[in-house]
N, C-alpha and C positions, 0 to 999 in steps of 0.2 A: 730569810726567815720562812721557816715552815708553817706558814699562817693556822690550816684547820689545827695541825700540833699544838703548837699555842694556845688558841680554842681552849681542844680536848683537856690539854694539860692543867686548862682554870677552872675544869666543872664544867664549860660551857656547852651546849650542843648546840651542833648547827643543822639537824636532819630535817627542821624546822623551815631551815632558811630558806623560800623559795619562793618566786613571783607566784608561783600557782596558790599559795598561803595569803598573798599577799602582803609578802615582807621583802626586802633586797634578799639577796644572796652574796656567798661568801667572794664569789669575782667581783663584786661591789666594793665589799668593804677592802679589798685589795686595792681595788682602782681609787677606792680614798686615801689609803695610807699610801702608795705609791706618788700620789700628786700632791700630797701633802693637806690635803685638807682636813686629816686625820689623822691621829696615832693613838697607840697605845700606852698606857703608861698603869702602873702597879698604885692606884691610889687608899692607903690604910688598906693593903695585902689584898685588894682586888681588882683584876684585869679589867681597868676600864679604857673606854673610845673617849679623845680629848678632841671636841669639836668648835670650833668658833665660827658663830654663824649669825650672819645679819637679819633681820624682820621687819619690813615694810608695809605698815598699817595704810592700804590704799584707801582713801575716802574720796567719794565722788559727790560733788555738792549737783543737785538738781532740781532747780526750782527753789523751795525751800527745804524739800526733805535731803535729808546725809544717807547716801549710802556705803556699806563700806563691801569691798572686795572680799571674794571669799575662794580658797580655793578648796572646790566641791568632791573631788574623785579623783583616782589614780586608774584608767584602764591599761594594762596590762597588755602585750601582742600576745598572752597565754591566754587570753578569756579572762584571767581572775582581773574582780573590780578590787580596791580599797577605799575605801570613803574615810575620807582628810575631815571636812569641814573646820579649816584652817580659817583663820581671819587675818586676811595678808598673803604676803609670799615671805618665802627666806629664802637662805641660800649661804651654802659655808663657803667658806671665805679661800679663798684660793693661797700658796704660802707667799709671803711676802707683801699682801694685799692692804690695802687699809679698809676700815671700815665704810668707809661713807663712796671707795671705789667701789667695792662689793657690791654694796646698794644699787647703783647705779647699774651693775653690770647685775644684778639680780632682775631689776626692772624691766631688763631691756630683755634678759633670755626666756625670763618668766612670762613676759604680757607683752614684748614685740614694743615696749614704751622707752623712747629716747626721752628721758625726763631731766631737765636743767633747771626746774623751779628750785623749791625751798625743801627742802628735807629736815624735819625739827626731829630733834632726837627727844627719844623716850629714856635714854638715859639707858645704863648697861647693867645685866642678872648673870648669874651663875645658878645653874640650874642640873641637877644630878638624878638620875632618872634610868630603869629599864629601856632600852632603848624599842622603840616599837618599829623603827624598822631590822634589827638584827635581836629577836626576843632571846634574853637570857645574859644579854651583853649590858654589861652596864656604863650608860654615857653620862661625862660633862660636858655641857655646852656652855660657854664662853656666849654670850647675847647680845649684840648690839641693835637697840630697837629705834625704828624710825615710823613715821607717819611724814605722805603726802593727802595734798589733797588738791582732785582731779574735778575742773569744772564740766560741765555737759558736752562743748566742743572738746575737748580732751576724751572722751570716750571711744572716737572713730580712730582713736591712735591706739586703742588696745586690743589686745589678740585675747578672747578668751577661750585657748587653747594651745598647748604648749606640748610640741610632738618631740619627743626622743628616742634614741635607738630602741628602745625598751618599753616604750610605756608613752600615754597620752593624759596628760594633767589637765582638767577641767576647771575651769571658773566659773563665777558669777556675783552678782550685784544683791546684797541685802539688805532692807533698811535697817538704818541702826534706832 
């Protein structure tokens, strides 16, 4: 498949798409549909991304205040920042994956946390949306929502900071 064709072919433009904008780029969204964590599909006659992705509500109990996790920025190896202020991590689901594997393996790529406690579900959304990292594209996400929650020794086991080919994802502690 001639992916930017494709694109073009839907109205979409990609001139947009660049870490310097602070959005993915078009070898992004290939390297999702190529691994499966994504595709395409024609939903009521428009070209959308069909994405299923886990979200893990970190809460860290301390003392008596809840804090919960947040993840703060996106720096970029281009200079450009993006500011997330996400609550949690996610993470699409790899093909063949289950949910609450995902989780698991979100936790650990996301925060450096082997976490075997309890993982209570938030119960699952479909959610249909502009997509803000590829603008112009329009995505569904498939949601499977989870919350842990991390006591005070539990915090030397987390990394906040998450370094990838591309970019370095920043966290931090809020109270709730």
């Amino acid at each position: 498949m001639n992916l930017p064709k494709v694109l073009r072919d839907n109205g979409i433009n990609i001139d947009n798409w660049s870490h310097e904008f602070g959005t993915k780029n078009i070898i992004n969204l290939q390297a999702e549909i190529d691994s499966g964590e994504a595709k395409l599909e024609s939903i009521d006659g428009i070209l959308t991304r069909v994405v299923s992705v886990v979200t893990i509500v970190v809460n860290v109990r301390l003392g008596d205040r809840l804090f919960i996790l947040i993840e703060d920025k996106q720096i970029f190896f281009t200079g450009a920042i993006r500011q997330r202020g996400l609550k949690g991590i996610s993470e699409k689901m790899k093909l063949g994956e289950t949910h609450l594997i995902a989780a698991q393996r979100a936790l650990q790529e996301e925060v450096g946390l082997d976490f075997d406690g309890e993982c209570i579900s938030l119960g699952e959304e479909l959610k249909q949306q502009n997509s803000p990292s590829y603008p112009g594209l329009s995505s569904c996400y498939q949601i499977f929502n989870y919350q842990i929650v991390l006591s005070a020794a539990d915090l030397s086991k987390l990394r906040f900071a998450e370094v990838m080919y591309e970019k370095i994802s920043l966290f931090t502690l809020e109270a709730v």
